[in-house]
MARVOSE-8166 format. One record per residue (C-alpha): x, y, z; residue number from 1; residue in three letters; chain. Coordinates in Angstrom, 3 decimals, decimal comma, always signed. Layout:
# MARVOSE-8166
R          X          Y          Z     i    aa   ch
R          X          Y          Z   NUM   ALA    A
...
END
This chain:
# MARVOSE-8166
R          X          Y          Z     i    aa   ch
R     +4,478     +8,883    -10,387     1   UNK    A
R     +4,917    +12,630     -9,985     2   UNK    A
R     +3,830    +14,815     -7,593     3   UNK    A
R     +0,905    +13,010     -5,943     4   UNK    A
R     +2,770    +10,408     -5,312     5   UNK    A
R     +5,009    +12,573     -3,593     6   UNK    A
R     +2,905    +14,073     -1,714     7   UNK    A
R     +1,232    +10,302     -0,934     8   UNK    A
R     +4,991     +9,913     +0,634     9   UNK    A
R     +5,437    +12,690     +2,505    10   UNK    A
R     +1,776    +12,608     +4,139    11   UNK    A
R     +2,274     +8,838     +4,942    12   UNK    A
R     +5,448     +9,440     +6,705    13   UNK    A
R     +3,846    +12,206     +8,735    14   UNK    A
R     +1,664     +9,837     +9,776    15   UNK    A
R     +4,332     +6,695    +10,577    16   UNK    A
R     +6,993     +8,897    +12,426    17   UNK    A
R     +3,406    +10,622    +14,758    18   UNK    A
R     +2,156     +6,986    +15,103    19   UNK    A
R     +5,781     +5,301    +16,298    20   UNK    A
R     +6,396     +8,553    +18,768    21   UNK    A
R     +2,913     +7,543    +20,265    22   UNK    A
R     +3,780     +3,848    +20,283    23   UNK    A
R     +6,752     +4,451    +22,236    24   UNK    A
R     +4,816     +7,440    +24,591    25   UNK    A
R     +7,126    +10,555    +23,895    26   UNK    A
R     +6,134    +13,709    +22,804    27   UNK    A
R     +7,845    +16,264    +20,016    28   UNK    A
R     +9,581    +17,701    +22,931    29   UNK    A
R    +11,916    +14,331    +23,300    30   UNK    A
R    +11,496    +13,336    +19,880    31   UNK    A
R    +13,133    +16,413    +18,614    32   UNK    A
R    +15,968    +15,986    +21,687    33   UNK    A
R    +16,621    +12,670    +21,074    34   UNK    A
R    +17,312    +13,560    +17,500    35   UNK    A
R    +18,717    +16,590    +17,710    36   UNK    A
R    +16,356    +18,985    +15,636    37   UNK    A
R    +13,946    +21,323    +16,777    38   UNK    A
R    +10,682    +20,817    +18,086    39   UNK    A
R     +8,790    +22,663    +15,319    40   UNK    A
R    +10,512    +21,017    +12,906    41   UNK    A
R     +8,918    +17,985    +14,785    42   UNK    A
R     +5,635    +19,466    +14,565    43   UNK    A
R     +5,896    +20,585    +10,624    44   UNK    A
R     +7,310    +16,532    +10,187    45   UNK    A
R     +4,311    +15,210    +11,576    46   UNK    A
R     +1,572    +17,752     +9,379    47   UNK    A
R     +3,413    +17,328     +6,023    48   UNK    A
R     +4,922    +20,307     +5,897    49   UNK    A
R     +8,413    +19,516     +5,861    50   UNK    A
R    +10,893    +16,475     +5,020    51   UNK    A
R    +13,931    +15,299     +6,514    52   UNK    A
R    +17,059    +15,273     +4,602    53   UNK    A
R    +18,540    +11,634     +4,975    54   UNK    A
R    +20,637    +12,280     +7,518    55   UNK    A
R    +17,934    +13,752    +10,009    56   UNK    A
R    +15,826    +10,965     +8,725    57   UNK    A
R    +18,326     +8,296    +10,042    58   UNK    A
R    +18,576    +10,492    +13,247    59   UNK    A
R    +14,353    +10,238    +13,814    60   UNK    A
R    +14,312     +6,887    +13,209    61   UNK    A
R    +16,951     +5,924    +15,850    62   UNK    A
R    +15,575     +8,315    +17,810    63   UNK    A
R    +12,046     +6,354    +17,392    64   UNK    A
R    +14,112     +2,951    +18,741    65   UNK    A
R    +13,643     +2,094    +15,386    66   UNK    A
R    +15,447     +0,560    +12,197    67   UNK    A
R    +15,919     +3,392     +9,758    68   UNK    A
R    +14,936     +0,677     +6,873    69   UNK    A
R    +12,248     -0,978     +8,486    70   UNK    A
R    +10,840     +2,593     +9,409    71   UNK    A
R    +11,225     +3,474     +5,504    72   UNK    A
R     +9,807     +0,118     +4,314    73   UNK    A
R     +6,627     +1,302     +6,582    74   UNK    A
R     +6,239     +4,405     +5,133    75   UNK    A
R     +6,130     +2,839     +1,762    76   UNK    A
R     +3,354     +0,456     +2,537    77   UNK    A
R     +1,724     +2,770     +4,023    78   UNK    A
R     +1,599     +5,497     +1,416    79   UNK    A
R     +0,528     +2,512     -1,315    80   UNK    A
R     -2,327     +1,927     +1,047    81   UNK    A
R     -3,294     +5,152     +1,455    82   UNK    A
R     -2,995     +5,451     -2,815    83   UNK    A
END
């Protein structure tokens, strides 16, 4: 493992938490309400550029009207697709 799979993980969950706010038809703005962060932290989330602590994590994924598990079982498949 190492860091490109890290970085494998943080660019697929980018991509899963940008895809579910889409699915669900919010933008940053209300994402980063709902969950009580900031919208450019929103913003960095969704480029790579940042990653949640757990706690915030939990927060997005509620915030998405999603599982936090399920939500971290995506980004997991996703990032051995994208491998």
């Amino acid at each position: 493992m190492g860091k490109e799979h890290d970085t494998r993980i943080v660019k697929a969950a980018a991509a899963e938490i940008k895809s579910r706010r889409a699915r669900i038809d919010i933008n940053q703005e209300e994402l980063a309400h709902r969950a009580d962060v900031h919208r450019s932290y929103i913003a960095r989330l969704e480029v790579g550029q940042s990653q949640p602590t757990l706690a915030v994590f939990i927060r997005i994924a509620r915030a998405l009207e999603a599982d936090p598990a399920e939500v971290l079982g995506a980004i997991v498949k996703r990032s051995k697709r994208e491998s």
